[in-house]
MARDREN-486821 format. One record per residue: x, y, z of N, C-alpha, C in turn. Coordinates in steps of 0.05 Angstrom, whole numbers, plus 5000, padded with zeros to 4 digits. Each point is the difference from the previous one (the first is absolute). Last residue first. Layout:
# MARDREN-486821
XYZXYZXYZ...
***
This chain:
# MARDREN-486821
101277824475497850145007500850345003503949094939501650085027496850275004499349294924501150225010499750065030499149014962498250304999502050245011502748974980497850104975498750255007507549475047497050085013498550094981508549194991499550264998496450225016509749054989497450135011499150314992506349314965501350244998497150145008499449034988503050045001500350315014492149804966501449835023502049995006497250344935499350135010500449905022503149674931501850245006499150115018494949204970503050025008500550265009493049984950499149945027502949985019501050134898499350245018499449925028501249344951503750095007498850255009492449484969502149895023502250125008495050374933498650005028501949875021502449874911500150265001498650065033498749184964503550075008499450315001491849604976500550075021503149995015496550264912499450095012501249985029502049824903500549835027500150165016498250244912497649895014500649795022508750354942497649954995498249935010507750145059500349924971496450044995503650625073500349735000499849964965501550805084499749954965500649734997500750755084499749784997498749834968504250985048497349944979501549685002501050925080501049734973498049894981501550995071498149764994502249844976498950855083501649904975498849724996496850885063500249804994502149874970500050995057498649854991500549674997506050835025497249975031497949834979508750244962497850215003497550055012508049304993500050275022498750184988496449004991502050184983500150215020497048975023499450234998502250214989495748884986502450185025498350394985496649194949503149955009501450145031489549644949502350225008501749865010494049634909500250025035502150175014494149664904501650115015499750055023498249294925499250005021501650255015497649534896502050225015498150025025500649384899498250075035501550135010499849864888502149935026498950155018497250084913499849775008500349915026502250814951497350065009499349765007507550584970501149715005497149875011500450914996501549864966499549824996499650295091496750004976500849994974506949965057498149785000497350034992506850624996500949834982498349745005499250875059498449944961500449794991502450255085498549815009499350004963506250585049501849744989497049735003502851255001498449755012501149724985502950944972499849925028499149785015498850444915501749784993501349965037493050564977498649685000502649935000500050854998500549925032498949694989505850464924496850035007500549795024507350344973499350084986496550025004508149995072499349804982497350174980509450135080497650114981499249814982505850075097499249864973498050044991504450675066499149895001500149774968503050925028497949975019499049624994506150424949501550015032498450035010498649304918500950385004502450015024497249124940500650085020500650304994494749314944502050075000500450225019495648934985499750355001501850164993499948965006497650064991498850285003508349615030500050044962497350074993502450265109500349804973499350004970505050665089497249914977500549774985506250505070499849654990496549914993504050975031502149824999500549724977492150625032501650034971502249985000493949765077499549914969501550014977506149935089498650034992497649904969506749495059500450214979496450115003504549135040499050215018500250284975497149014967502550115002498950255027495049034948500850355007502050035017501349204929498550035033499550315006500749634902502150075011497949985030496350024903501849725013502350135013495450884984499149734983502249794992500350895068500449904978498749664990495950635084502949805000499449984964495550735083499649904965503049815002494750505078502350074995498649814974495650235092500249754978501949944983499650485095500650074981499849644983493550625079502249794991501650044971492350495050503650084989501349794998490250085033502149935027502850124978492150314946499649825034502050005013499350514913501249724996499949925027493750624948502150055014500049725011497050494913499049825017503149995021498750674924496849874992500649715019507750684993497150105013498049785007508650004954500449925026496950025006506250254916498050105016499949955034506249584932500650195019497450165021498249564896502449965019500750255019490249674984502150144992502549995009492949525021498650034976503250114985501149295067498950235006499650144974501849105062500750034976497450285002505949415079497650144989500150174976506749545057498949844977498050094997507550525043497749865022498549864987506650364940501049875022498149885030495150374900501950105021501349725021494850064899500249855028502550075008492950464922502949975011499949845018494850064914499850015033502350005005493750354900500949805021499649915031495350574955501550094984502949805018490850065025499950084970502849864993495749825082502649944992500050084976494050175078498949904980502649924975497950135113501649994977498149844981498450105104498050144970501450074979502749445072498149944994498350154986510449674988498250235012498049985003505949115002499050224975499350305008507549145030496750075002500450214986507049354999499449975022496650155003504449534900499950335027498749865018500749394933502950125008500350235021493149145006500350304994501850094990498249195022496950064991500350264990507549095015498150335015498750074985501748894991501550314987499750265021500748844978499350175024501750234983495548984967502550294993499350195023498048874993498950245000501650254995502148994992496949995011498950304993509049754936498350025034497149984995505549714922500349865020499950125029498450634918500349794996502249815028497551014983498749755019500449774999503250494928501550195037498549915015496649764918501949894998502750175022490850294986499949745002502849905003498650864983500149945034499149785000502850294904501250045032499949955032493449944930502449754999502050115019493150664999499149625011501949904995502050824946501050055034499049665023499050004904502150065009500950015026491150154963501149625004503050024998496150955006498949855026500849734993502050504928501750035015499449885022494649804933502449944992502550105020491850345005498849675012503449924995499950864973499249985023499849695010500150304916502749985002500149965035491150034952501649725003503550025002494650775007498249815019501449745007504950854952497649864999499849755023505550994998500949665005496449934994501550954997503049844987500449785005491950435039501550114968502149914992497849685093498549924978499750154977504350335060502049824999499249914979494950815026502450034983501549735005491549955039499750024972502150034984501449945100499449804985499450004972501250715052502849935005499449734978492450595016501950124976502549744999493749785069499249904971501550174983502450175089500149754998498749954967500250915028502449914996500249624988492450435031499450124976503249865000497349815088499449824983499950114967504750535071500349584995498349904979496750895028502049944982501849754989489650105029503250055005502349934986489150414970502449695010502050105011492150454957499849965034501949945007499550174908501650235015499649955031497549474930503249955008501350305021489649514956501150075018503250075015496549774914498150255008500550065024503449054982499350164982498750185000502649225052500350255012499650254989498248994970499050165033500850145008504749704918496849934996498750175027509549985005498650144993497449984991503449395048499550205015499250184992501549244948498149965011499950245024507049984939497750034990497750025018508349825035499850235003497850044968502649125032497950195027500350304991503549394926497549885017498750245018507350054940499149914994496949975007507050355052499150244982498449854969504149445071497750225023498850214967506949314978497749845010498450305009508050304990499449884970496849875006504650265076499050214988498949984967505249355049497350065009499450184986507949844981497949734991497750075005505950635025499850074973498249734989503450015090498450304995499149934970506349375018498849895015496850234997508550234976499349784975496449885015505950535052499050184976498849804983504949695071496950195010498450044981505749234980500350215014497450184994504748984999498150185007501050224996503248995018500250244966499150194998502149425099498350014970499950214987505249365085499650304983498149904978502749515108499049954965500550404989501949295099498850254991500549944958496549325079501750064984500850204989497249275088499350374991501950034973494049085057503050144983499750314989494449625095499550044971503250074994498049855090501249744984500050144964498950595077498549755011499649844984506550804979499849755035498449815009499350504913501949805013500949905020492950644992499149714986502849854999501550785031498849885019497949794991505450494944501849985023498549855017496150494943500349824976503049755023496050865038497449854994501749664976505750745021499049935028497449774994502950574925501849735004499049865033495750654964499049784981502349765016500750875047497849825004499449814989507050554968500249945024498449795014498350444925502349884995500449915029493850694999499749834983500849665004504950835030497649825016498249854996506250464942501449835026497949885006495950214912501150235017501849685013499249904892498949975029501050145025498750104891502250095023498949945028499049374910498350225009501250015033502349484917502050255010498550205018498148914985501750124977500850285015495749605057497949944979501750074980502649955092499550374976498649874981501449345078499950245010499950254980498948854999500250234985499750315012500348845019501250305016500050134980496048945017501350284966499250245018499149005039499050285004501850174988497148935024501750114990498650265000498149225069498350104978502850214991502249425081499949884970498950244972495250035100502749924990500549864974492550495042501850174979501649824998492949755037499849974982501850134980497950235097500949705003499849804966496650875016502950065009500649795000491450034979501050124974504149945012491349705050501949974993502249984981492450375028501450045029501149844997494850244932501650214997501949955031497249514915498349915030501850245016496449564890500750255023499450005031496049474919502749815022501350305004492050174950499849775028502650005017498450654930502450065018498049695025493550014913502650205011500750075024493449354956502549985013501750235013495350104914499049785014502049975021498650704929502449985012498549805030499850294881498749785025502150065018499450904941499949715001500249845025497751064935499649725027500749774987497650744932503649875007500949815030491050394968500249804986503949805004492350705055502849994995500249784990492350125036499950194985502150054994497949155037498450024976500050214987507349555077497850204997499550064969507149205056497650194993498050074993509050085078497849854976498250104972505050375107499449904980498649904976500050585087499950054981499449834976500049685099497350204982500250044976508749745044498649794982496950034999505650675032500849984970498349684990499050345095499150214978499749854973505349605068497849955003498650184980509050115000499149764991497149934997503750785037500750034984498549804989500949905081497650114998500050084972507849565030497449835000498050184998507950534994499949714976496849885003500050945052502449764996498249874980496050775009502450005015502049825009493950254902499549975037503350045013494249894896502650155015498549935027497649654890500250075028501750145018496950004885499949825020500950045029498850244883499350035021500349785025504950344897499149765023498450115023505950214894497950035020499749775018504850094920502050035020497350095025497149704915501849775013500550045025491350484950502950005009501749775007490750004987501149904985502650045003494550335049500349845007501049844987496050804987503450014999500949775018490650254974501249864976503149985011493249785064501850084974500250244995502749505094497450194990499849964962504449205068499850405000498050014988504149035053497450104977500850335007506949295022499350145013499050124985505849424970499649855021497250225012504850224916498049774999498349975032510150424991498750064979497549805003505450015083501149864975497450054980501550525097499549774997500449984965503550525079499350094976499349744987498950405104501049784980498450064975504550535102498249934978500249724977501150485119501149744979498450084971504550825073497749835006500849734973504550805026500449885016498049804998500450824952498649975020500949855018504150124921500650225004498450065033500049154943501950075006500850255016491049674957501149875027503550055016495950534923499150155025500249765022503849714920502250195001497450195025496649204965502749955013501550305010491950064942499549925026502249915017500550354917497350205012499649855030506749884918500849975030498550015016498050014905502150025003501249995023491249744991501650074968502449994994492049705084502150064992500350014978492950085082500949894982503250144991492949765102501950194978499549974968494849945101500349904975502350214993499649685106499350174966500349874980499449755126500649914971498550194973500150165100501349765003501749974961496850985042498149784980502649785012502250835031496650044995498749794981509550225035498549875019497349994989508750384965498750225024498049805016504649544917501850125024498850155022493949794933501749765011501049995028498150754944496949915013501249755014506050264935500150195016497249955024500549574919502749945020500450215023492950084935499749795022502349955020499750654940498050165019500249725010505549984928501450185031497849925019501349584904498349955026500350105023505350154915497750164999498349935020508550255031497249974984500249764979504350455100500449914966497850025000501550395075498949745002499749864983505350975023497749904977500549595013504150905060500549904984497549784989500050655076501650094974500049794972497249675084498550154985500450094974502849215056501450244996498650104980496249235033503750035007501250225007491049874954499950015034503049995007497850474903501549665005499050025045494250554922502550055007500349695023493450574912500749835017502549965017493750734953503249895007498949895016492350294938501950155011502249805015491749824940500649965026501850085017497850334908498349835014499449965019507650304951498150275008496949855012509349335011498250174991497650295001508849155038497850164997498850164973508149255032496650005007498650295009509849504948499050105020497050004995504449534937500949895021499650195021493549924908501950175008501449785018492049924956501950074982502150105009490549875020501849785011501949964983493350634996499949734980502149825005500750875055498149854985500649894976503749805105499650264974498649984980496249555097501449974974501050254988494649675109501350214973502449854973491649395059501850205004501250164966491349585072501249994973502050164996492949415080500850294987502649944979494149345031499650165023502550224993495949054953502350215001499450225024499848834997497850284999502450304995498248705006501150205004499450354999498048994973498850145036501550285008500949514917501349795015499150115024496950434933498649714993501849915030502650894982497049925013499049685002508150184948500350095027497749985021499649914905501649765013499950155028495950604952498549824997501749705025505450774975498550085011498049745008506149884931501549905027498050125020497250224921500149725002501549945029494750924987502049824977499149755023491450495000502650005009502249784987492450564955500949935012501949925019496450844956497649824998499849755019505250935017501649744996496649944993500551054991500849715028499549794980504151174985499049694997499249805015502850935009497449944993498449734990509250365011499250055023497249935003506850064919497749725005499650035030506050764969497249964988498749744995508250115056498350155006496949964981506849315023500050194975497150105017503149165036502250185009498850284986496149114987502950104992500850125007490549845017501450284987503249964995489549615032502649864988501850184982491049905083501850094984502749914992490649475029502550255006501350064983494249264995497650235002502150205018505049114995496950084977497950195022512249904988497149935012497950014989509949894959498050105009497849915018510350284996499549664997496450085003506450745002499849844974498749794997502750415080498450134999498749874965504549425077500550194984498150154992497749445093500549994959502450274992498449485099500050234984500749964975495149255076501650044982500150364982496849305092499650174985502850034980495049155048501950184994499250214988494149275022500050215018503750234993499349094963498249995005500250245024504849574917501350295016496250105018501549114957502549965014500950355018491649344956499750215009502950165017499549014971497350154986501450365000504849475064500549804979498650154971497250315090503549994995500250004980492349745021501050304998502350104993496649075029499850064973500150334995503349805091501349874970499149924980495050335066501750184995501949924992492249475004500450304994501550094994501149395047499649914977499050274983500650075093502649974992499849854969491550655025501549795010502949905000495051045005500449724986501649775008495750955033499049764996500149724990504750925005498150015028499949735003503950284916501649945021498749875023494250404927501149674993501849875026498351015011496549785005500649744995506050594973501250115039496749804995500450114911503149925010500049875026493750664964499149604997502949915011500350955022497749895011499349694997507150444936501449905030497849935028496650314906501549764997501549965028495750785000497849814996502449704995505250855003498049815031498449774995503350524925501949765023498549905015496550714945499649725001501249725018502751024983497850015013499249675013509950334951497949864993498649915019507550854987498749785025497549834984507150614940497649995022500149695018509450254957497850274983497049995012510449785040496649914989498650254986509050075043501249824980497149914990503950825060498949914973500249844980503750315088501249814975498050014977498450445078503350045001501049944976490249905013501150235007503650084991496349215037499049944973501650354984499249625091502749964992499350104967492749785074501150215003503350034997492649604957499450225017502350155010501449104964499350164984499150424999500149185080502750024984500750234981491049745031501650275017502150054991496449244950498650294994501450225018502649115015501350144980498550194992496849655071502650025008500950154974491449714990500550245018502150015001499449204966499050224983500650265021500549265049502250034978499650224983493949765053500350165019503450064974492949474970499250264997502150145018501249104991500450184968499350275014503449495096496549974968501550064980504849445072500450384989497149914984503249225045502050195013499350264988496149154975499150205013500850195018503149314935500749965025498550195022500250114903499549805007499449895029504050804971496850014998498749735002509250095010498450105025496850124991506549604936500249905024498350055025499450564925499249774994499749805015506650795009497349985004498249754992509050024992499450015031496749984991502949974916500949735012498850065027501050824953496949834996501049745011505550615059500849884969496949964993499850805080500649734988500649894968499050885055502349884985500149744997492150475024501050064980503149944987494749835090499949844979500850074973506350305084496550034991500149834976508049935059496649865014498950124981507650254983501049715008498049915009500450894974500649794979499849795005494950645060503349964994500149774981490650485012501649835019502550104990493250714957500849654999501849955022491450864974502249865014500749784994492450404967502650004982502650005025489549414966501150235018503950094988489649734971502950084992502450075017491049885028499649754983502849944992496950715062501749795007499649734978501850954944498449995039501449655015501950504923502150025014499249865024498749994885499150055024502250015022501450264894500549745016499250105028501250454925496850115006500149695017507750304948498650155018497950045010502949344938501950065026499550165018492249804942502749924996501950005020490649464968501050175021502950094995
***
């Protein structure tokens, strides 16, 4: 079924309550509770987020169809509830943990006997034989998809659209892009139409649309989380969860785990996040140490940005955690040029393999993204690459060395356009929205006007304008800090460099371009659940509603 062909009658309906009563804003935690408690069926939940979808979907285009089938799974769901015992319903729990939840996939994560298009016009024709792996996990635990969301294609980009699926756009603020490459969930999140998404990640694909949405992602640690092949072999790859806080975040991600017989790179993840306890993540900060990195080496972080990391890194020291701030060796460029070494190796063969004959459907993002990668990978082999990525690991081994966790921002820009395609860089104007052209202005309008402004690298921001006090990681016009390619904008690559290390992101506060701002929580090697704990922290600490304002 696709978006447009989503019913209206009274099965669907498309009126919703007020945020605060309809079932569509519940956490999966509320609901669950009250499917238990026979406070709500599955099926009347379902409806809620179908009308949800009905009638917001439109604005945002964040689904690509309605999956027909739901029902039937929220029918056994709303029948197990009716009838089961209290033993029951703690071997359900325990067995069957997303029992009557609905869940929005990505559009990448396949189904069996739908379609599986990446985004690319000419696999419009394709459907899935089976369903991936986290798909499968998800059902096994009682769980169900009930519609699928927008990706760029091949999930190559940090905005979200395509000649495919046309613009995605942020519920915050339209104008502006819901990152990418997991926009269509983060964005589905934020508007209300699923409790809990699939994401994955490469390069930010899922932190940087939890940042820009307001909502939680986790980049979970190379292994921990079965993909697809062959590019599952990737390092810097990951598939794995998003919701609207930590614990529902949590609950998802331990479906994901483990492993799986079609991903040889799985590993045992027995146990995982037991001793996670998310109601008392805040009563577990004291003492725990915390590496302050606000530029990552020189990446020009906006005020507001800057503002918020510190507010957030401020309020784990108040509730006992040591705050340290730290620098690291970084820079943007060095940071672009690792990756790009790895991407034009790896993902930009494997796109062209699948896009071959077809380059004239593509967008442009994506013909730019594999030229940008093949020209690094012409002048750096494969192994000057691994040789630069165990450089950059020792580095952030030895700038972690003696904390629990590193607290970074997720972004250097405050937000994107939502139909920028950044050929040719970005500028980030004084309102921290980074724009195709300097000066243009056109391609997204900056909400409320705040001013994000740009602070020099190791210095506090300053009241100067952008092209006052650009940091080393651009170089300042009079419209703004210019950077060469819009990836060196973001501050989530160096951990897919760094592809060991758990990342839990979570929002910080809000930018004056009327969007969300987000942090990245980064623990040591496969210590998953510090990384959870100090995220559950902040959130407690620094309450948040996970949905856009109506």
């Amino acid at each position: 079924m696709t978006r447009d062909e989503i019913r209206t009658d009274s099965a669907m309906p498309t009126s919703t309550s007020p945020a605060s009563t309809a079932p569509w804003a519940l956490t999966a935690a509320e609901a669950l509770d009250r499917f238990r408690t026979k406070q709500l069926s599955p099926v009347e939940y379902l409806e809620s987020l179908i009308g949800r979808i009905t009638a917001e979907d439109e604005r945002i285009n964040a689904v690509t169809e309605v999956v027909e089938e739901a029902v039937t799974s929220a029918r056994e769901a709303e029948a197990f509830y009716a009838n089961a015992t209290a033993d029951e319903l703690a071997e359900a729990a325990a067995d069957r943990p997303l029992l009557g939840l609905p869940v929005i996939a990505k559009e990448k994560h396949a189904l069996a006997g739908r379609g599986l298009t990446q985004g690319l016009l000419h696999e419009r024709e394709t459907i899935a034989e089976a369903d991936a792996a986290i798909i499968r996990r998800i059902r096994r635990a009682g769980g169900y998809v009930h519609a699928r969301a927008t990706s760029p294609e091949f999930s190559c980009a940090t905005i979200t659209h395509s000649p495919m699926w046309g613009v995605t756009r942020n519920p915050w603020n339209p104008d502006l892009s819901p990152g990418g490459s997991s926009g269509g969930s983060g964005a589905a999140l934020a508007a209300g139409f699923a409790p809990l998404a699939t994401a994955s990640d490469i390069a930010g694909s899922t932190r940087l649309p939890a940042a820009f949405t307001g909502t939680v992602g986790f980049k979970a640690p190379y292994g921990r989380v079965p993909g697809a092949q062959p590019l599952a072999a990737d390092w810097y790859r990951g598939d794995g969860p998003m919701a609207r806080t930590v614990a529902d975040t949590a609950l998802l991600a331990r479906v994901m785990v483990g492993l799986d017989a079609s991903d040889h790179a799985t590993i045992d993840s027995t146990g995982f996040l037991a001793d996670f306890d998310p109601a008392e993540a805040a009563d577990r900060l004291r003492g725990r140490r915390v590496a302050l990195c606000v530029r990552l080496g020189d990446f020009p972080v906006g005020k507001d940005i800057e503002a918020n990391t510190r507010a957030v890194a401020s309020a784990l020291e108040s509730a006992g955690a040591v705050v340290e701030e730290i620098e690291l060796p970084w820079t943007s460029e060095r940071i672009f040029e690792t990756a790009f070494t790895h991407f034009g190796n790896l993902l930009a063969p494997a796109m062209r393999a699948a896009t071959r004959g077809h380059e004239d459907t593509l967008a442009d993002y994506t013909l730019r993204f594999m030229a940008d990668a093949e020209a690094v990978a012409a002048r750096r082999t494969q192994y000057e690459g691994l040789a630069m990525e165990a450089q950059i690991q020792a580095e952030l081994a030895s700038a972690m060395d003696g904390f629990d966790v590193l607290l970074a921002p997720t972004s250097a820009v405050a937000g994107l356009a939502a139909d920028g395609s950044y050929l040719d860089g970005i500028t980030i104007g004084a309102d921290g929205v980074g724009r195709e052209a300097a000066g243009s202005g056109e391609s997204a309008t900056a909400g409320n006007g705040g001013a994000a402004g740009f602070a020099g690298s190791g210095g506090a921001a300053g009241n100067g304008s952008a092209a006052e006090s650009g940091g080393n990681g651009g170089r300042t016009t009079g419209d703004g800090v210019r950077l060469d390619h819009y990836w060196q904008a973001h501050m989530t690559m160096p951990f897919n460099i760094c592809n060991r290390v758990p990342i839990v992101g979570v929002p910080s506060g809000m930018a004056g371009c009327g969007i969300p701002t987000g942090v990245q929580v980064i623990a040591h090697p496969f210590d998953d659940v510090r990384a959870f704990e100090v995220a559950a922290a902040i959130e407690q600490l620094m309450p948040w509603t996970g949905l856009a304002p109506e």
